[in-house]
C-alpha positions as CSV (number, residue, x, y, z in Angstrom):
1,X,86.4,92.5,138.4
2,X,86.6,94.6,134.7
3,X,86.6,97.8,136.5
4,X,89.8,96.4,138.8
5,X,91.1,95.0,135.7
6,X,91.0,98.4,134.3
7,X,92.5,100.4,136.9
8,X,95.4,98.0,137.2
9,X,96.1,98.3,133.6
10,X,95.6,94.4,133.4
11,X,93.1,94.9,130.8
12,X,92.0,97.6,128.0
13,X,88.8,98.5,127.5
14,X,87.2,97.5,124.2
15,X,86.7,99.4,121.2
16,X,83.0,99.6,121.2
17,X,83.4,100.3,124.9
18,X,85.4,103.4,124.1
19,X,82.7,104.3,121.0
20,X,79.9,104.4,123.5
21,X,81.7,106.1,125.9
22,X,82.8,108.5,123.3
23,X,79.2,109.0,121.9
24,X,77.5,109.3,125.2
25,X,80.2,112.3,126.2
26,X,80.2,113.9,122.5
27,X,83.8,113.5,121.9
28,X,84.3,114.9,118.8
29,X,87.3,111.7,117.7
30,X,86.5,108.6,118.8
31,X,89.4,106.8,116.8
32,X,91.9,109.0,118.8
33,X,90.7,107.4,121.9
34,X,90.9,104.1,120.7
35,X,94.5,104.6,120.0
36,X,95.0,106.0,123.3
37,X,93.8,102.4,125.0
38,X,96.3,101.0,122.9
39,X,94.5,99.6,120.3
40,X,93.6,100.4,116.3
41,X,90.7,101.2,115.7
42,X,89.3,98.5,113.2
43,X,88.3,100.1,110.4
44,X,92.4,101.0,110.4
45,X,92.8,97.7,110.5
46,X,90.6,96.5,107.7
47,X,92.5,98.8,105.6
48,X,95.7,97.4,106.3
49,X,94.6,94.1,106.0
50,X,93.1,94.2,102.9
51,X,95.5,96.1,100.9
52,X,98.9,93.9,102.5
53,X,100.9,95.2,99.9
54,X,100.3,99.0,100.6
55,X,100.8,98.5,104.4
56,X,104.4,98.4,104.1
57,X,104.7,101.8,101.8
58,X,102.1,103.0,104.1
59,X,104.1,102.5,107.6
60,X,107.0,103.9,106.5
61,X,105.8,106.8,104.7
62,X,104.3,107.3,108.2
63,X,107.3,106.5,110.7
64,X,109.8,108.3,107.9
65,X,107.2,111.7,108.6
66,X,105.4,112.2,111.3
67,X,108.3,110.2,113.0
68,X,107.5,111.2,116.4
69,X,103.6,110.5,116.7
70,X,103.6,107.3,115.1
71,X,106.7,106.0,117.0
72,X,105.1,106.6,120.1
73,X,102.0,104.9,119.0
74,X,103.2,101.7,117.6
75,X,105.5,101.9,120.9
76,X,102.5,101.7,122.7
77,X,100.7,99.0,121.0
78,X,104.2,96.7,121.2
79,X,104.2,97.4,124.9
80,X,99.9,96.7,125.7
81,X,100.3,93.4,123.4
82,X,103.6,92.0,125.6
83,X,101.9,92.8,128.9
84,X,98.2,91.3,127.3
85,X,100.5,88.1,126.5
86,X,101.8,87.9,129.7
87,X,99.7,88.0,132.2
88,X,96.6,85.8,130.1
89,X,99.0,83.6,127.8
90,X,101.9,82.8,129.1
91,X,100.5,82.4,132.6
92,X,97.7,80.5,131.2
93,X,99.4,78.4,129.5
94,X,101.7,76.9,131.8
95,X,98.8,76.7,134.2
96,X,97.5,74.5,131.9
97,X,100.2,72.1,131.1
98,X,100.6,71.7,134.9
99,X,97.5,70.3,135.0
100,X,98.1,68.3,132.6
101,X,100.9,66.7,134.6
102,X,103.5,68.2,132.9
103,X,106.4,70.0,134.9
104,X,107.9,73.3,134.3
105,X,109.7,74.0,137.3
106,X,112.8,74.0,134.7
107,X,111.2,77.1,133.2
108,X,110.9,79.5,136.6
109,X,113.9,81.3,136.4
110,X,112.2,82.5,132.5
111,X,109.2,83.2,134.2
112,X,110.7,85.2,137.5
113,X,112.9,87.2,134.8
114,X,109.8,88.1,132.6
115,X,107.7,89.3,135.9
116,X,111.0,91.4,137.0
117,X,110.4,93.1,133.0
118,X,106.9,92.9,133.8
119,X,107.3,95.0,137.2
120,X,110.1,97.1,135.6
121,X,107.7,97.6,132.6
122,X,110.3,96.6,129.9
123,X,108.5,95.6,127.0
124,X,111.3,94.5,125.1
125,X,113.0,92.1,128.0
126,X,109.2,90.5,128.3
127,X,109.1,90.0,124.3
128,X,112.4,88.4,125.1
129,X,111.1,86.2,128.2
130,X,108.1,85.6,126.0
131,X,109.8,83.8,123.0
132,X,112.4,82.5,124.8
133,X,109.5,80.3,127.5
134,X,107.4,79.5,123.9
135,X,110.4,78.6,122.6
136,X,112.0,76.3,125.8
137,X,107.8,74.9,125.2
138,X,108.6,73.8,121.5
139,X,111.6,71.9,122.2
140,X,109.6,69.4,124.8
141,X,106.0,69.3,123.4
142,X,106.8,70.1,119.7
143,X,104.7,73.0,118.1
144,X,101.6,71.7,119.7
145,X,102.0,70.2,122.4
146,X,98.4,68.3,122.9
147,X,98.5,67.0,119.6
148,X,101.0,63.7,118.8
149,X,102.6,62.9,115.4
150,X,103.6,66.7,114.3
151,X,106.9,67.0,113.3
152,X,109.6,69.0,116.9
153,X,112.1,71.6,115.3
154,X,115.0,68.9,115.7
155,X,113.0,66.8,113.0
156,X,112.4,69.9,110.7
157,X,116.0,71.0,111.2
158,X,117.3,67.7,110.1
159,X,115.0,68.1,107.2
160,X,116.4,71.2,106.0
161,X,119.8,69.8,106.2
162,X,118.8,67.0,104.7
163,X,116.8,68.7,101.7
164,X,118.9,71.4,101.1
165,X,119.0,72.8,97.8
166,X,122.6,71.8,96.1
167,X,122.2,74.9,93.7
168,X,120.8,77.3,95.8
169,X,121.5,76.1,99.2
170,X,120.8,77.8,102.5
171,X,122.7,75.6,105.5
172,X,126.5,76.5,106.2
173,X,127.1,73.1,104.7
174,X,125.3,73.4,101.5
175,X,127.1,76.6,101.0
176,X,130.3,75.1,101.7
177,X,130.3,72.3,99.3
178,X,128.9,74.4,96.5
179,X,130.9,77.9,96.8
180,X,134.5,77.9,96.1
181,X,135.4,80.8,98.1
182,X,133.0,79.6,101.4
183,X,134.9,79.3,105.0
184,X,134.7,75.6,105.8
185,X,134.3,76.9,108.9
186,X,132.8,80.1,110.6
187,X,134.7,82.7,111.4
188,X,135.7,84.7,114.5
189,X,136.1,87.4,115.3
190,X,139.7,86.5,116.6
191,X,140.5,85.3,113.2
192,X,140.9,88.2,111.1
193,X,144.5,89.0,111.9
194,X,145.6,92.5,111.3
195,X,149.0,91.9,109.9
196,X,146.6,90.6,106.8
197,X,145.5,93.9,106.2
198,X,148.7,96.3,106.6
199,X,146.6,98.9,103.8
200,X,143.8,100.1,106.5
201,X,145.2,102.0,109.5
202,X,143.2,102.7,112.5
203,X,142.2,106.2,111.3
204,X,141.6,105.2,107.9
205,X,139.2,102.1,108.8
206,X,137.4,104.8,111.2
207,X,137.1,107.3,108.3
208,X,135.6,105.0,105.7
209,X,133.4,103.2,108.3
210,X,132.1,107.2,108.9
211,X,131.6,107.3,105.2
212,X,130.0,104.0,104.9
213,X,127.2,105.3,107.7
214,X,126.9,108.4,105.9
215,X,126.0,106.9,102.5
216,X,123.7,104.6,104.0
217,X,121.9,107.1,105.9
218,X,121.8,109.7,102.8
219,X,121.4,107.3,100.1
220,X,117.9,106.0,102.6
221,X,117.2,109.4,102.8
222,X,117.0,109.8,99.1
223,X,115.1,107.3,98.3
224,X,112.5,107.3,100.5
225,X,110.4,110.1,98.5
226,X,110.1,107.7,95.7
227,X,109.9,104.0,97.4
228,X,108.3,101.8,95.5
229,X,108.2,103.6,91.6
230,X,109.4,102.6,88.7
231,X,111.8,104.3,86.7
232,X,109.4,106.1,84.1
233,X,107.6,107.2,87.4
234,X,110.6,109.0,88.7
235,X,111.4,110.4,85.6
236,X,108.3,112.0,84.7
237,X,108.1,113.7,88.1
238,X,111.2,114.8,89.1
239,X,113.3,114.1,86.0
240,X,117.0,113.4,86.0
241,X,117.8,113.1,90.0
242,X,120.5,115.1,91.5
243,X,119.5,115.8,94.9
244,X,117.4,115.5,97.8
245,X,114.0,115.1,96.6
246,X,112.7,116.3,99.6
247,X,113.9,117.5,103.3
248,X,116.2,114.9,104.0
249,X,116.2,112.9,107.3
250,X,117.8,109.5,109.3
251,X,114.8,108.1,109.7
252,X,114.3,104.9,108.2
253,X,113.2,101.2,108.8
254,X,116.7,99.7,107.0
255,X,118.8,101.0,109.6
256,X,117.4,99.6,112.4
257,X,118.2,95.8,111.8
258,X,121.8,97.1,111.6
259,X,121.7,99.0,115.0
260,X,120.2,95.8,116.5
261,X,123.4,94.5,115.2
262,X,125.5,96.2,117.0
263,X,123.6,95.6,120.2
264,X,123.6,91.7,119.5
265,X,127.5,92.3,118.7
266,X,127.8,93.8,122.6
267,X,126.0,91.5,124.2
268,X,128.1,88.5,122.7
269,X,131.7,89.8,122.8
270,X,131.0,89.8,119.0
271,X,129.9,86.7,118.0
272,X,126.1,86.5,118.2
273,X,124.6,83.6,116.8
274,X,121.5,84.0,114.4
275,X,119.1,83.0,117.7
276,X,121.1,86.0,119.4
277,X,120.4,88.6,116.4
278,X,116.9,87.4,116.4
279,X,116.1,87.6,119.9
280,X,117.4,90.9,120.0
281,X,115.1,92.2,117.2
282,X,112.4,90.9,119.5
283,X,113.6,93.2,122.5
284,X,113.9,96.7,120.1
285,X,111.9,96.5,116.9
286,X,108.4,97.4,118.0
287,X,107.5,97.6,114.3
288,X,108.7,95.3,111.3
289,X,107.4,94.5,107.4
290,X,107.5,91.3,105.3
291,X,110.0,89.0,105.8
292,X,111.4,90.7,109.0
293,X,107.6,90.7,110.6
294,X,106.9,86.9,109.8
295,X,110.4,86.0,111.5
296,X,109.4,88.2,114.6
297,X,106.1,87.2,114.6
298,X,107.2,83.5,114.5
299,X,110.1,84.1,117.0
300,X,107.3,85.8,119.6
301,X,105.9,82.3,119.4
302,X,108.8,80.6,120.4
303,X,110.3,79.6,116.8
304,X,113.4,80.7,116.8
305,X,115.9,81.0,113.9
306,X,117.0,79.1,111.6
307,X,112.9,78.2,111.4
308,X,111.8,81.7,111.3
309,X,113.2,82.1,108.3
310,X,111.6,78.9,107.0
311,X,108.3,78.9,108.8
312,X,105.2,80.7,107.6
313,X,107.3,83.4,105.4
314,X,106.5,83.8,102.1
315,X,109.2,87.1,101.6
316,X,112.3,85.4,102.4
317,X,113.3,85.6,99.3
318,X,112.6,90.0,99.5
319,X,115.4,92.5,100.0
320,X,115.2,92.8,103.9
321,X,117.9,90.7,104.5
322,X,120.5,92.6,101.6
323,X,119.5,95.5,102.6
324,X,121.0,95.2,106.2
325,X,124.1,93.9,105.1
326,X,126.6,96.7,105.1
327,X,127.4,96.2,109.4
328,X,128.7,92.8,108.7
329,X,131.2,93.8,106.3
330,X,131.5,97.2,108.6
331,X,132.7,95.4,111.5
332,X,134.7,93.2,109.0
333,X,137.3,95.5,106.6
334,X,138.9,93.7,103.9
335,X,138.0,90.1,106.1
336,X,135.1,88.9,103.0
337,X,135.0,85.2,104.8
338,X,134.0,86.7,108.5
339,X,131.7,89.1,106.6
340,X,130.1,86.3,105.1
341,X,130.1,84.5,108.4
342,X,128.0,87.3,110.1
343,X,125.7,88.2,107.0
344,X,124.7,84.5,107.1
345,X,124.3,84.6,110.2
346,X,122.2,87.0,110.2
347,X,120.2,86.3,107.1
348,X,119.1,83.1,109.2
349,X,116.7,85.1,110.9
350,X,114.4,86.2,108.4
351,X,115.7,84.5,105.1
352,X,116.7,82.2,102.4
353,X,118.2,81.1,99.4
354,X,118.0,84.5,97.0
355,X,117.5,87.1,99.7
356,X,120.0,85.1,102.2
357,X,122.4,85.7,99.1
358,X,121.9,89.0,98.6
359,X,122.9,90.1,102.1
360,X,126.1,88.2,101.7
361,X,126.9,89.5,98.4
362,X,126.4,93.2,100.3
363,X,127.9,92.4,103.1
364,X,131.4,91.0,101.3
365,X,131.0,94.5,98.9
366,X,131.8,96.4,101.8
367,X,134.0,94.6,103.4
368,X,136.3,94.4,100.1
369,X,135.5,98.4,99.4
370,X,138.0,98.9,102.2
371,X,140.5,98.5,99.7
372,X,139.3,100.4,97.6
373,X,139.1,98.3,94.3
374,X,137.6,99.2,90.4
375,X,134.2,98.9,91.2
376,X,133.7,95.5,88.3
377,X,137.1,93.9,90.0
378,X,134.4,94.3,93.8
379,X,131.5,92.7,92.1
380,X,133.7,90.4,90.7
381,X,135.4,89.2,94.1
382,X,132.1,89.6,96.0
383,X,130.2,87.2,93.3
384,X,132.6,84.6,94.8
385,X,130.5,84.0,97.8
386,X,127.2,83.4,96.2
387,X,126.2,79.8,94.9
388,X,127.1,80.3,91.2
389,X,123.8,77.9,90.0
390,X,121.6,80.8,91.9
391,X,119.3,83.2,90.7
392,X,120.7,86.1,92.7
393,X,124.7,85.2,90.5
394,X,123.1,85.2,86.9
395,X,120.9,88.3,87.6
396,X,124.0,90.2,88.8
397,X,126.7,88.6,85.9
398,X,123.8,89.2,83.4
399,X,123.8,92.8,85.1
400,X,127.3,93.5,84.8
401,X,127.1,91.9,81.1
402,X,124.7,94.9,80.1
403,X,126.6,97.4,81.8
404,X,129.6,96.3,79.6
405,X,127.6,96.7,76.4
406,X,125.7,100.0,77.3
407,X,127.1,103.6,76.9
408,X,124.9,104.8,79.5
409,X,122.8,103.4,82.3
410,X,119.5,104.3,81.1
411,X,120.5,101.8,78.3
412,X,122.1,99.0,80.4
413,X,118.2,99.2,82.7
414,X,116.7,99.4,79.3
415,X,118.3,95.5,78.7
416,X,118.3,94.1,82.2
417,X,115.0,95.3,83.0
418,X,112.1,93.1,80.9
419,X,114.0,89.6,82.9
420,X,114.5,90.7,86.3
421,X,112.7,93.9,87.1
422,X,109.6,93.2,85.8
423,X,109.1,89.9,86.5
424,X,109.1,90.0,90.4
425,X,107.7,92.3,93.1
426,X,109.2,95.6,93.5
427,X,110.4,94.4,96.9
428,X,112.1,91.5,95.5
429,X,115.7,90.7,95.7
430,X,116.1,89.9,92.7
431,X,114.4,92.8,91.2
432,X,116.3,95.4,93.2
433,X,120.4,94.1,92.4
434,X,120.4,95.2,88.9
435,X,119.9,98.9,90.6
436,X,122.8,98.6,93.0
437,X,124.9,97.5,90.4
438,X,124.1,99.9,87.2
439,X,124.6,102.8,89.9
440,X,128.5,101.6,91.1
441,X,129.0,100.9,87.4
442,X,127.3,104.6,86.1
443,X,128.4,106.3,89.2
444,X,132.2,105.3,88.5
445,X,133.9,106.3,91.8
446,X,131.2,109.8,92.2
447,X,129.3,109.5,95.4
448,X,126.4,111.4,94.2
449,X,126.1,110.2,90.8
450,X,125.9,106.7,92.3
451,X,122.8,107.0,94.5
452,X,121.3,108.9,92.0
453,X,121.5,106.9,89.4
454,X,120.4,103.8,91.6
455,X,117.2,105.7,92.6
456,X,116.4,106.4,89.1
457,X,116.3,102.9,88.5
458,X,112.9,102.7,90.8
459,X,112.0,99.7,93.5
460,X,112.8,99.9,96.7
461,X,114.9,102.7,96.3
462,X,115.7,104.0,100.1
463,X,117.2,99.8,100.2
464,X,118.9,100.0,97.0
465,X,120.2,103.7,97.5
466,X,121.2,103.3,101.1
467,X,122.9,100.0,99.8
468,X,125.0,102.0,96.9
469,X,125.6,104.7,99.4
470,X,126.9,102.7,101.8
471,X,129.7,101.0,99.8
472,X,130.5,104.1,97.8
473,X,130.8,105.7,100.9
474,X,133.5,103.7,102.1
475,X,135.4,103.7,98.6
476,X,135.5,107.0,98.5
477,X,135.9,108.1,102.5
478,X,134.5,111.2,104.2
479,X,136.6,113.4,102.1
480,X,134.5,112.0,99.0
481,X,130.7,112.9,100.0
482,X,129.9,116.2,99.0
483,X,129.2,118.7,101.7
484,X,125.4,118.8,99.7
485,X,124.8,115.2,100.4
486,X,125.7,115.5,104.2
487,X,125.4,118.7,106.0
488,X,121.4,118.3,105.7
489,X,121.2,115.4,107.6
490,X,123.7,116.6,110.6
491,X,125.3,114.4,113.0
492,X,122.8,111.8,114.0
493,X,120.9,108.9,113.1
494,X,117.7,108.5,114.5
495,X,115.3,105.2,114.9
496,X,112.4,103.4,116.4
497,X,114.6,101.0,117.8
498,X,114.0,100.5,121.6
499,X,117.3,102.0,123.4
500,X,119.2,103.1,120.4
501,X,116.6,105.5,119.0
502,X,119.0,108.4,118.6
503,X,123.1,108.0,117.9
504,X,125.3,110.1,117.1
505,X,127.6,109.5,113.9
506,X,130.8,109.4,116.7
507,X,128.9,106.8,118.2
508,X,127.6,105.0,115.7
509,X,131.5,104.7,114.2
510,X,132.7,103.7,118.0
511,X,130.4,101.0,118.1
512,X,131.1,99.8,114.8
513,X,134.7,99.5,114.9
514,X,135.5,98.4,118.1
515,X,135.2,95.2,116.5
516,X,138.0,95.2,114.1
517,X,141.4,93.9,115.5
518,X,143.3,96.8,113.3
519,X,146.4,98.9,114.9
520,X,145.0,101.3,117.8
521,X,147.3,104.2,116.3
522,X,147.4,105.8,112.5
């Protein structure tokens, strides 16, 4: 029965399995064969375990290098893992609650679509079947079915409605009473009317979309050397920044939120909801960190946004969600309120409160950059959309206040630095703003001078970079990014996300701005 278990790729053998195999023949790397069954070998996973901090530096120091090797791997383990809980869970399960009486007839046409992904060996459709069958499981049984009294999501729903924070809310609602510039409503694609923005032609919107991608992409690039050092770090190692720190490539985790973006944005017609975005992350992103891999983690187990967010997810205050925010305002030019419709949207996947803010606070930059306003007049507007009692609003005004009262930005970090930097986790929303900010403010319309000045500051640098570099991209257009900046990174971006893991910049701006309702011609 193992051995036809084996051959039919049903099961794997186990790792001791393969270590007495592996003695017993004399091969010479035992963990290599481990990896090839598709699993890590444990001491691996011991390490990552116990240091949960260094994992995340660790994985993308990994999948930023030796790209290739370790995107096929973690490929691998995604797709064993969705077949393994398949065919023994899923199955199992709803075996079992049949004989408990229960009937899930209503769930078949779930269950013949996962076996087609099964047959056609589409590991991200049979994520998707998988979360969508735990999820269909929830709504009926609650989040454990056997045992009476626990709380269904429509009760913890109402309860975050109910409880939301009237200074730092997180529901549409809450955000609607307590932020001035807030859409009562969300809105739709249809709604941003072109005659409302007769400054941005079609070739224009096109050219400083292209610019946005491109400062993304390099600013990423340049900060992913340094990730995770502070400031005195990067200056005793590399001094004052003013280039590539390294070969530069399009490689990086941030990106690929974005791109599943844009696939969410196709499949809807352009107007995903936050279950859409999230489902979709569980189809492509074999790999995730922090906040992003609780939310797919719960979403695999059928809790779907706005509860992934909430559920088991101690980073949903981190950057992940700001540092995806540049698409919505991409698809949106000079429309802030639909920008800040999709970057909520969006942030309900995976966060709240602080980090929900600080993608809509990116996501409204870009879309406002469009027009290319003084960089304090942007900050200005954008601060509109965030709750003005939050954390994430008096970091950034007591930001700005030290840029206006510093000649230079080493002094303005000098003074912002001891309340917000240092006091939260280099990952940290709140800990990574004052960056974006003293580099538009420093930078002072130069493209280059911007990122590196934001990558001096330290943190999360490749977020905070790729963030500056984004929105000074599209203030200052293609014709504004030095051919130093682009020329090593070529025409294409390149990811681990399942279907999209190479584009080309032409693409990647076709895709983007097919969303805009602007004039066809320039």
């Amino acid at each position: 029965m193992y051995l036809s278990q084996l051959e039919r790729e049903v099961e794997r053998p186990s790792e001791a399995l393969v270590r007495r195999l592996a003695a017993y023949f004399h091969h010479p790397d035992p963990d290599s064969l481990i990896l090839l069954a598709g699993k890590l070998p444990q001491h691996l996973r011991n390490a990552l375990v116990g240091n949960p901090g260094g994992t995340q530096v660790t994985l993308r120091r990994i999948l930023g290098g030796e790209k290739a090797v370790a995107q096929d791997q973690a490929k691998v383990a995604w797709r064993e893992e969705a077949r393994r809980q398949w065919i023994f869970h899923i199955g199992d399960t709803l075996r079992a609650l049949r004989e408990l009486g229960h009937d899930t007839t209503d769930l078949e046409p779930l269950v013949q679509e996962g076996q087609r992904a099964l047959a056609d060996d589409d590991a991200g459709r049979l994520w998707r079947q998988i979360a969508l069958i735990r999820h269909a499981l929830r709504q009926r049984h609650g989040p454990a079915p056997l045992l009476p009294g626990l709380e269904d999501d429509a009760r913890l729903l109402t309860r975050l409605e109910t409880n939301d924070d009237p200074e730092r809310p997180t529901t549409w609602r809450g955000l609607a009473a307590t932020v001035t510039a807030w859409p009562r409503e969300p809105v739709l694609q249809v709604e941003h009317s072109p005659q409302s923005k007769p400054r941005l032609s079609r070739a224009e919107y096109e050219d400083r979309t292209r610019a946005g991608w491109l400062g993304k992409m390099i600013g990423g690039a340049l900060g992913t050397p340094v990730e995770g050092w502070p400031k005195d770090k990067i200056l005793q190692e590399y001094g004052e920044v003013k280039g590539y720190l390294r070969r530069p490539d399009t490689f990086n985790d941030d990106t690929a939120y974005e791109l599943t973006f844009l696939a969410a944005m196709e499949r809807t017609a352009g107007e995903p909801t936050s279950q859409d975005l999230g489902l979709e992350w569980v189809e492509r992103i074999p790999v995730a960190c922090t906040a992003e891999e609780m939310a797919i983690r719960n979403m695999q187990q059928g809790i779907l946004p706005p509860l992934s967010a909430w559920l088991n997810n101690p980073y949903a205050e981190w950057i992940g969600a700001q540092m995806r925010g540049e698409v919505c305002g991409f698809v949106a030019p000079l429309s802030p309120e639909r920008a800040a419709t999709l970057a909520w949207r969006d942030a309900l996947v995976s966060h709240v409160r602080e980090g929900m803010y600080g993608e809509v606070f990116n996501a409204v930059m870009v879309s406002l950059a469009y027009g290319h306003p003084e960089v304090p007049d942007l900050i200005e507007q954008a601060l509109k959309y965030v709750p003005a009692g939050s954390l994430f609003a008096r970091a950034v005004r007591e930001t700005v206040a030290a840029c206006t009262k510093s000649s230079n930005w080493q002094e303005a970090w000098a003074k912002i630095a001891p309340n917000w930097v240092a006091r939260y986790h280099w990952v940290h929303t709140l800990s990574n703003i004052p960056a974006v900010i003293i580099g538009l403010w420093f930078g002072r319309g130069d493209f280059g001078r911007t990122i590196c000045i934001t990558t001096m500051c330290g943190g999360d640098t490749d977020c905070t970079a790729g963030q500056a570099g984004a929105i000074a991209g599209v203030l200052v257009g293609t014709a504004g990014i030095p051919s130093a900046w682009r020329e090593p990174l070529g025409d294409r971006m390149q990811s681990w996300v399942v279907g999209m893991e190479e584009l080309t910049l032409d693409d990647l701006v076709n895709r983007t701005c097919r969303w805009a309702p602007l004039p066809s011609q320039a």
